[in-house]
N, C-alpha and C positions, 0 to 999 in steps of 0.2 A: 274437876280441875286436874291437869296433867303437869305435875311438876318438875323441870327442867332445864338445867343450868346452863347446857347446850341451844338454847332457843330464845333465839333474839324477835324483839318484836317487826321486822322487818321478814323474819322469816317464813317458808309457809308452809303449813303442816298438813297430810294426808293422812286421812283415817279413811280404813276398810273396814269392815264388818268381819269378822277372819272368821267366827265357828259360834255354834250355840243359837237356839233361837230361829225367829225365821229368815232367812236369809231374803235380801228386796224390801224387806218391809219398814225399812228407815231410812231416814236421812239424816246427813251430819253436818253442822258449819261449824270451822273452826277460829279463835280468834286466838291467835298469839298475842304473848307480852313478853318483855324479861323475864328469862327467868320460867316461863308456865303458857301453857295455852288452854282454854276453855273449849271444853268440847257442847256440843250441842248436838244430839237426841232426838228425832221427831216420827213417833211414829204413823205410817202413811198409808200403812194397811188397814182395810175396813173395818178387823175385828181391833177389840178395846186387847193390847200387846201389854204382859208384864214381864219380860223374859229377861234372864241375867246374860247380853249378850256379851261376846269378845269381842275387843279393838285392836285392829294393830297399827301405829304410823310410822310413819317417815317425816325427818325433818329436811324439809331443802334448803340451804342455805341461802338467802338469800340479800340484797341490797335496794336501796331506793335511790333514783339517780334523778 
């Protein structure tokens, strides 16, 4: 969980894989809320992955109309 005062649930947040680990070998969903967004992890490479990888995001500001 990524916690963050700047991040409204309307918002939408990009995570990369920045460094560490195998780079391709995951994927990420993210869900915002007030306040925090839930990062999601999945790893999609064939071998069994235990690696301490790096994130980086971005928040977009964004609205629902």
């Amino acid at each position: 969980k990524l916690t963050n005062t700047f991040i409204a649930a309307t918002d939408v947040v990009v995570v990369q894989h920045a460094s560490a680990g195998t780079l391709g070998a995951y994927n990420f969903a993210v869900a915002p809320a007030a306040g925090s967004a839930v990062i999601s992890v999945r790893n999609v490479h064939t071998a069994s992955l235990s690696e301490a990888i790096v994130l980086r995001f971005i928040v977009l500001k964004a609205v629902v109309t």
